[in-house]
N, CA and C atoms as an extended XYZ file, in Angstrom:
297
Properties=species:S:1:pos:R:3:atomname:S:1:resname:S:1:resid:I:1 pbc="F F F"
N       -30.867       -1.115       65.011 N   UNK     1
C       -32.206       -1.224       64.516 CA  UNK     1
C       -32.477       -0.157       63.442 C   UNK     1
N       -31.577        1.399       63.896 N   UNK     2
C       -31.982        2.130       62.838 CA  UNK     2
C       -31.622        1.867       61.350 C   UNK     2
N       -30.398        1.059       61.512 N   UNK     3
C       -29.531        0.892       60.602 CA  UNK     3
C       -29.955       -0.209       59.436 C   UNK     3
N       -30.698       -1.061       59.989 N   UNK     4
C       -31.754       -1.984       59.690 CA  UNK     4
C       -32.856       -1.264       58.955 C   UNK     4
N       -33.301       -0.581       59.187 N   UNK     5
C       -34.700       -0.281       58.643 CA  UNK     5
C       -34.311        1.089       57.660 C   UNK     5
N       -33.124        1.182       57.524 N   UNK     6
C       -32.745        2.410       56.272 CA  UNK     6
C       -32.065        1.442       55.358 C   UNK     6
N       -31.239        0.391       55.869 N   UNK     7
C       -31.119       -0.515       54.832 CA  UNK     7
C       -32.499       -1.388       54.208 C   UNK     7
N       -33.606       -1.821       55.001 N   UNK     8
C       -34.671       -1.874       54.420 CA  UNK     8
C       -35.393       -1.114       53.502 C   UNK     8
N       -35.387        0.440       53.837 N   UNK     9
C       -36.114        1.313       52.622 CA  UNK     9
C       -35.183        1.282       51.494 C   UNK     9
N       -33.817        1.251       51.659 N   UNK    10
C       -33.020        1.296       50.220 CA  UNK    10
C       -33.447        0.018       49.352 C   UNK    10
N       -33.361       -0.877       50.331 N   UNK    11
C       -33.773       -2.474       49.289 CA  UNK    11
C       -35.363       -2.541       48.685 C   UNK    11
N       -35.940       -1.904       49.414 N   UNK    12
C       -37.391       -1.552       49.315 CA  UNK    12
C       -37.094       -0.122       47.637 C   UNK    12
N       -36.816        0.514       47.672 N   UNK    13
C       -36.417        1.359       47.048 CA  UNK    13
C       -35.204        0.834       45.733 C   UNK    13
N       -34.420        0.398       45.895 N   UNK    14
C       -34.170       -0.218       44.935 CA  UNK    14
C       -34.814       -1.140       43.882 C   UNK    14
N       -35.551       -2.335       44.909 N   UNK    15
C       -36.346       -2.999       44.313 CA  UNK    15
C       -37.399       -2.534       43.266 C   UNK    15
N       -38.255       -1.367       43.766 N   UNK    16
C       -38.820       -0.462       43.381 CA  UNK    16
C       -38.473        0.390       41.573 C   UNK    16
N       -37.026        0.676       42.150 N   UNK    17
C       -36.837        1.197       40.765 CA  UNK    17
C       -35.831        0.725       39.960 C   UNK    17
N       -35.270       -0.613       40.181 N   UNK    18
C       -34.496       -1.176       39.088 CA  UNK    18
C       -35.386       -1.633       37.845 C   UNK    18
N       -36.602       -1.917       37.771 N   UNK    19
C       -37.028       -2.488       36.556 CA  UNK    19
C       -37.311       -1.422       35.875 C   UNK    19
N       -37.868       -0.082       36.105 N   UNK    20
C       -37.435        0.745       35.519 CA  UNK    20
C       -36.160        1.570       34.755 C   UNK    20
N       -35.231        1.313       35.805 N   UNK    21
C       -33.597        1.426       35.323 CA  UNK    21
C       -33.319        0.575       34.143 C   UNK    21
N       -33.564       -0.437       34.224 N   UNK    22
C       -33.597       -1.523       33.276 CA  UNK    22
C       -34.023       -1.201       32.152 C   UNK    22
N       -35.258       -0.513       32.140 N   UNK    23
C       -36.202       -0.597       30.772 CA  UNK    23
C       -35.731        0.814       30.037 C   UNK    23
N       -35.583        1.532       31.064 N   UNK    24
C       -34.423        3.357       30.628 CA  UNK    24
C       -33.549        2.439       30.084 C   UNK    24
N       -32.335        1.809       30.377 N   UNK    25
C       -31.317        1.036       29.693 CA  UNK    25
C       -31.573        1.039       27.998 C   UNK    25
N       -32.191       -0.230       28.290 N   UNK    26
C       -33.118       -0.725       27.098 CA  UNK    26
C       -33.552        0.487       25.966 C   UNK    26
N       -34.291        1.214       26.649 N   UNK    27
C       -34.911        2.295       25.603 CA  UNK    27
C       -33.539        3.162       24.925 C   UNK    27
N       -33.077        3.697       26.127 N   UNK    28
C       -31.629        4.113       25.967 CA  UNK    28
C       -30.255        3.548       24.435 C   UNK    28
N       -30.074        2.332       24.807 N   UNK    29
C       -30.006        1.385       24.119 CA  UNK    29
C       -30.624        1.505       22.103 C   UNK    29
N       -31.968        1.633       22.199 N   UNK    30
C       -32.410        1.599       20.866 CA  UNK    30
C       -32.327        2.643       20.092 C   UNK    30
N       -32.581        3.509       21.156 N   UNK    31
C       -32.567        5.132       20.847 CA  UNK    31
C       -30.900        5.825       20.010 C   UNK    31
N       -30.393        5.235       20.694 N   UNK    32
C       -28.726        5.050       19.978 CA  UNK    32
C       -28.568        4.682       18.748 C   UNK    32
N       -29.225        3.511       18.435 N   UNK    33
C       -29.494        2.735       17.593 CA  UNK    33
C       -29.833        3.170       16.162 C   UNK    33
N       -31.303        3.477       16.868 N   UNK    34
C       -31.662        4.349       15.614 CA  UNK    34
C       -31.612        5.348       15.229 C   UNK    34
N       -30.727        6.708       16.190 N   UNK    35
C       -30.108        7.899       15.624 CA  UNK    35
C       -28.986        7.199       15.549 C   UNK    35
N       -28.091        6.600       14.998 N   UNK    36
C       -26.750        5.827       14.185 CA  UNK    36
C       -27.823        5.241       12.775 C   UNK    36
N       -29.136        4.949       12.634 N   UNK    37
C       -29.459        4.898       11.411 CA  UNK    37
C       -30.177        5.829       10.600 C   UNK    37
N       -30.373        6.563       11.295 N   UNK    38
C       -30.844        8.046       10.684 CA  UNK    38
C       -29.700        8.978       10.076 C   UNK    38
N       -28.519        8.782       10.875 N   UNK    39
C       -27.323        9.647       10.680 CA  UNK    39
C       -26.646        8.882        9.210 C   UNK    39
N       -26.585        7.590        9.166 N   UNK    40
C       -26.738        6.729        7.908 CA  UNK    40
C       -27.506        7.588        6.632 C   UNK    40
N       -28.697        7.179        6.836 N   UNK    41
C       -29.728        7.619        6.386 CA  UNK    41
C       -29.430        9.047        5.991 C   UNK    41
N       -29.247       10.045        6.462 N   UNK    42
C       -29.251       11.411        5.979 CA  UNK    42
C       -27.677       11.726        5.499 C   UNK    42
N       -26.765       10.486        5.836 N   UNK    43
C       -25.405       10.637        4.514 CA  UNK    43
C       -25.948       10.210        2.959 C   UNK    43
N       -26.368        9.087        3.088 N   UNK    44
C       -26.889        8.402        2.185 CA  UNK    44
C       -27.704        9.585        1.156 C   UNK    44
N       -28.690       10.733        2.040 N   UNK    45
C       -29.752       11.547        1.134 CA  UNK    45
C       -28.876       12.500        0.561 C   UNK    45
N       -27.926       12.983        1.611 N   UNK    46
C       -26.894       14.346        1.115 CA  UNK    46
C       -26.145       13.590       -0.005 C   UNK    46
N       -25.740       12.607       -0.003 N   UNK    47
C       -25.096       11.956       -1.610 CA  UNK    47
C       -25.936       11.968       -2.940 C   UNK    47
N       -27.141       11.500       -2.372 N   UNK    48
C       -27.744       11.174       -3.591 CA  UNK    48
C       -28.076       12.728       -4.145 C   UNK    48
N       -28.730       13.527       -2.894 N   UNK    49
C       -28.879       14.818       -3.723 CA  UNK    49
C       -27.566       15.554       -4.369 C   UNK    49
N       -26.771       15.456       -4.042 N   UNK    50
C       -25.556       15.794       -4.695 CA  UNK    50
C       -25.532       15.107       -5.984 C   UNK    50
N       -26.021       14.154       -5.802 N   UNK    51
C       -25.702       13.610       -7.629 CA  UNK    51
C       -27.001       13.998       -8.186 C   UNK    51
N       -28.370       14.114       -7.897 N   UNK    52
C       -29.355       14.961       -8.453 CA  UNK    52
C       -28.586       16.089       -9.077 C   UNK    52
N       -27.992       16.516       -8.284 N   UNK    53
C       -27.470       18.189       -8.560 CA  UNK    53
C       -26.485       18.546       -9.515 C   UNK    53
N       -25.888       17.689       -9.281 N   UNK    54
C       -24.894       17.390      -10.736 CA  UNK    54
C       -24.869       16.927      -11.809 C   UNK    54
N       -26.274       15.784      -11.665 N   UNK    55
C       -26.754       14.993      -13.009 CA  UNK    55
C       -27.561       16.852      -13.239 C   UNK    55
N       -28.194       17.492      -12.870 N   UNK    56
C       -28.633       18.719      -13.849 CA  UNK    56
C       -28.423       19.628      -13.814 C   UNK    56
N       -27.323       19.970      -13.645 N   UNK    57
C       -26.068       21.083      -13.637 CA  UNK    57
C       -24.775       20.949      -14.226 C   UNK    57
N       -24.260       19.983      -14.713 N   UNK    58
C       -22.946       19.625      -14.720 CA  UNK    58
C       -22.588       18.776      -15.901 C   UNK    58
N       -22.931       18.994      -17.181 N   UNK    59
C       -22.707       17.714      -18.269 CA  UNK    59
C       -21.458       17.440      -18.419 C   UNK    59
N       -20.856       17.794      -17.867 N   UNK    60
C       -19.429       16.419      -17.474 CA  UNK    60
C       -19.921       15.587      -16.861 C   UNK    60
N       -20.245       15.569      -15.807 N   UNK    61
C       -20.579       14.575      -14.934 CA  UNK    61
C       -21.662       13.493      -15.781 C   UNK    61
N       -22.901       14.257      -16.084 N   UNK    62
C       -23.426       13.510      -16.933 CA  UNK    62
C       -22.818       12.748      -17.850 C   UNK    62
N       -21.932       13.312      -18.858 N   UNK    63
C       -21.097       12.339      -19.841 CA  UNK    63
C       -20.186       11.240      -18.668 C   UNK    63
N       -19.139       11.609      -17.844 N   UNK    64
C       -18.215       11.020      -17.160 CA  UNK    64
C       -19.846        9.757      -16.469 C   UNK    64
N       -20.823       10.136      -16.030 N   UNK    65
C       -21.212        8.617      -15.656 CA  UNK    65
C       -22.095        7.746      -17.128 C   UNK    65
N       -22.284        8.361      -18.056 N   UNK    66
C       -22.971        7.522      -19.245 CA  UNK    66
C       -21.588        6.801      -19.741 C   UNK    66
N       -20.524        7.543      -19.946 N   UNK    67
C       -19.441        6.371      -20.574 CA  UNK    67
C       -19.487        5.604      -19.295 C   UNK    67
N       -19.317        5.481      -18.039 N   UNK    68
C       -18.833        4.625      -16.697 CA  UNK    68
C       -19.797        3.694      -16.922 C   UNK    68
N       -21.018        3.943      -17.223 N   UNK    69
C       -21.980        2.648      -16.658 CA  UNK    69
C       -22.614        2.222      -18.196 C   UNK    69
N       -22.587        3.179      -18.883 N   UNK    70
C       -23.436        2.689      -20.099 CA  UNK    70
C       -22.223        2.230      -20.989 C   UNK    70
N       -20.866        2.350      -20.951 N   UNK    71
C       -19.533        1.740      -21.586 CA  UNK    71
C       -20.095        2.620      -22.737 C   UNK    71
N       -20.323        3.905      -22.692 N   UNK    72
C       -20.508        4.535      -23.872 CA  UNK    72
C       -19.040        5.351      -24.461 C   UNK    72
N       -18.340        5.631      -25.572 N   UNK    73
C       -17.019        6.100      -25.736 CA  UNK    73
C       -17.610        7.120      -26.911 C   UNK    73
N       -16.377        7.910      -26.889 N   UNK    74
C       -15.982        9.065      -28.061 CA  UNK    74
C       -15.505        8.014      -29.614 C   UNK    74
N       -15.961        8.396      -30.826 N   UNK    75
C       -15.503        8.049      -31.981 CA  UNK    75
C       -13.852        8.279      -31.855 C   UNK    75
N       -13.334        6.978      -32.275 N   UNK    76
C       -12.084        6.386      -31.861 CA  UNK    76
C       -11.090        6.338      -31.134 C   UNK    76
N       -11.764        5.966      -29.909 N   UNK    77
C       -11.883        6.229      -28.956 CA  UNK    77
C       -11.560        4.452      -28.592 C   UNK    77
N       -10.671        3.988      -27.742 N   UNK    78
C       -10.621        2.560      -26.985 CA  UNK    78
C       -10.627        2.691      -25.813 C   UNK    78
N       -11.351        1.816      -25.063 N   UNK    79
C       -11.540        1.890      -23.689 CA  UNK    79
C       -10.926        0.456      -23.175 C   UNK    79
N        -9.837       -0.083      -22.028 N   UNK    80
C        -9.745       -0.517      -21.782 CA  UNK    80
C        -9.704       -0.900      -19.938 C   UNK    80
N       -10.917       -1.912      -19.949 N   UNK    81
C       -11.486       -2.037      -18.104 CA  UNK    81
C       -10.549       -3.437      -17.843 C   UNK    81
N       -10.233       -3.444      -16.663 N   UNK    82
C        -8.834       -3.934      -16.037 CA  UNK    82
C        -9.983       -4.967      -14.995 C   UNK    82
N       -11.135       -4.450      -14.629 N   UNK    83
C       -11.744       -5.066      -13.862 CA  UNK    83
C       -12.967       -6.129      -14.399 C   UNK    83
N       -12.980       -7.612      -13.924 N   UNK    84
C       -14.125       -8.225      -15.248 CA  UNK    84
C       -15.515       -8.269      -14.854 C   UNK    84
N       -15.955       -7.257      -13.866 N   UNK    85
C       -16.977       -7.161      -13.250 CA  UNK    85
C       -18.139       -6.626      -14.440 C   UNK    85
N       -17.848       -5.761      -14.803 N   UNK    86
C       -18.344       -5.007      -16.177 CA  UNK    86
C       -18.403       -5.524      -17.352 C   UNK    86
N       -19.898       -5.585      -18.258 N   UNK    87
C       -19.823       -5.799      -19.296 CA  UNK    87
C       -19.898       -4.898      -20.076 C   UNK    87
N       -19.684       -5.100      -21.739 N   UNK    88
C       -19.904       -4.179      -22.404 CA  UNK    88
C       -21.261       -4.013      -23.102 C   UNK    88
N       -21.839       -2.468      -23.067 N   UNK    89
C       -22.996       -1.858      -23.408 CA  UNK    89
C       -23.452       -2.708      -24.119 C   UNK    89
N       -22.465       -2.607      -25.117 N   UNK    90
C       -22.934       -3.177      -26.777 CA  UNK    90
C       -21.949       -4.294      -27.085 C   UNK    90
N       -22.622       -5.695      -27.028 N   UNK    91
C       -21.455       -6.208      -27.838 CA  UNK    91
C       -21.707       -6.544      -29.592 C   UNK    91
N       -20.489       -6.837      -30.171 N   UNK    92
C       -21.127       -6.984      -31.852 CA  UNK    92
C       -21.381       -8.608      -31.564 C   UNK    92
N       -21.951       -8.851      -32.834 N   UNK    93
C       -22.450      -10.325      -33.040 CA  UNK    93
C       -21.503      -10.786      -33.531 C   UNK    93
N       -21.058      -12.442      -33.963 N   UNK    94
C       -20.355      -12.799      -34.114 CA  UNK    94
C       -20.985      -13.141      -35.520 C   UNK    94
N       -19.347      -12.900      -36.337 N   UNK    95
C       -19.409      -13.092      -38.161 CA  UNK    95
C       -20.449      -14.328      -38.301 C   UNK    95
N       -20.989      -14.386      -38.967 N   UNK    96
C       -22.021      -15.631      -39.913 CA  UNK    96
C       -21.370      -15.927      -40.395 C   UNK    96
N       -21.204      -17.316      -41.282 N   UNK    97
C       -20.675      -17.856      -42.380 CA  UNK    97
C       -21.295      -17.630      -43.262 C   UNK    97
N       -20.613      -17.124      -44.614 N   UNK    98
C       -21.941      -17.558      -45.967 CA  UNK    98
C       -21.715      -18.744      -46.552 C   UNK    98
N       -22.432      -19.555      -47.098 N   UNK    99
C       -22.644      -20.489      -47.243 CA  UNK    99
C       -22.181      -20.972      -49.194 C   UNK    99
């Protein structure tokens, strides 16, 4: 009988606090979640400020990304991109005929 009624308070007691266990889970769960997107998040800021820091400190860098993205070059100077993702800055127009 005793054995009965301590297995009753545990089931009583369990019952009690699994939906809570559950919802700790759960919270548990998101909380993970979103410190894995914060930790994202604050790689992401330490990069960018690093390139703040170098775009105004560093005119290499400055030149090395205006030729990269703006296809800007040195007087005679050929650049050749292997990849066809990229266009060029400037393209010339094509000859007219004269008439």
């Amino acid at each position: 009988m005793l054995a009965l009624i301590a297995l009753g308070i545990l089931l009583l007691g369990g019952l009690t606090f699994y939906p809570e266990w559950v919802h700790r889970n759960r919270i548990a769960a998101k909380l993970e979640e979103e410190q894995a997107k914060l930790r994202a998040e604050q790689l992401l800021q330490k990069k960018r400020e690093r390139e703040v820091t170098l775009l105004q400190t560093d005119p290499g860098y400055v030149e090395t990304i205006a030729r990269d993205k703006l296809g800007l070059m040195k007087e005679g100077e050929t650049i050749f991109r292997l990849d066809g993702t990229r266009t060029p800055a400037v393209e010339t127009a094509p000859a007219q005929k004269k008439n």
